[in-house]
N, C-alpha and C positions, 0 to 999 in steps of 0.2 A: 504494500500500500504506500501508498506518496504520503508524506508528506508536507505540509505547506500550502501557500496560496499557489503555488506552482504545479503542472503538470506536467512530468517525466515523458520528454520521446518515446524511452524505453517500457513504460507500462501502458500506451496505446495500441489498439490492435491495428495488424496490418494493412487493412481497406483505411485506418486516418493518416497511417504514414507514408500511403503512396501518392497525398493529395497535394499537389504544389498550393501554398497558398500564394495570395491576389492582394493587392489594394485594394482598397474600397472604390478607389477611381477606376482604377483598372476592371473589376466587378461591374461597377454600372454601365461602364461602355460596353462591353462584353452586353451587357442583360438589353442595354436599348436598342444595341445593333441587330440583336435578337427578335425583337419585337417587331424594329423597323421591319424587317425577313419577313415575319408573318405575314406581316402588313403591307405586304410588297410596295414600301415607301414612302407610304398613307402618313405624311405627319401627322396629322387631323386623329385618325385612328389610332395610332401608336401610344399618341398625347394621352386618348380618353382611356387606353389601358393601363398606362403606366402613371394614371392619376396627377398630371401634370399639366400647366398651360403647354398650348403648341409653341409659344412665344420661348418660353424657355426651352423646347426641345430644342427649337432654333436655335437658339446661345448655345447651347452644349454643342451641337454638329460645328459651327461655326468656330468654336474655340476650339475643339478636336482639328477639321482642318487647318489651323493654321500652326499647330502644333505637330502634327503628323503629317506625315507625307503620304500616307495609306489613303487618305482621301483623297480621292480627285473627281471632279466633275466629268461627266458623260459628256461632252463636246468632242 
């Protein structure tokens, strides 16, 4: 048994130690990029699933492109 406010690598089972963890940033993009897929692009939809203004889904894409280079415009 552990110990502490801490939990030991060594006393999880093998399905948590094979799981890379994420940032929370890295996490949401992943989960809206996600959505967007569903929603084959659907701001508007994406917005009303992931319980958000579309306004702000905007800012998020907009701040990710200009951050990343993975995004590019379809032109």
């Amino acid at each position: 048994m552990n110990e502490g406010l801490q939990i030991a690598a060594g006393i999880l089972p093998e399905t948590c130690k094979a799981y890379s963890l994420k940032t929370l940033a890295a996490f949401e993009r992943d989960y809206i990029e996600h959505i967007l897929q569903i929603c084959q692009g659907d701001i508007h939809q994406a917005a009303g699933i992931l319980d958000i203004a579309p306004s702000t889904l905007y800012r998020k894409l907009a701040a990710w492109e200009k951050t990343n280079f993975k995004f590019h415009s379809k032109t």
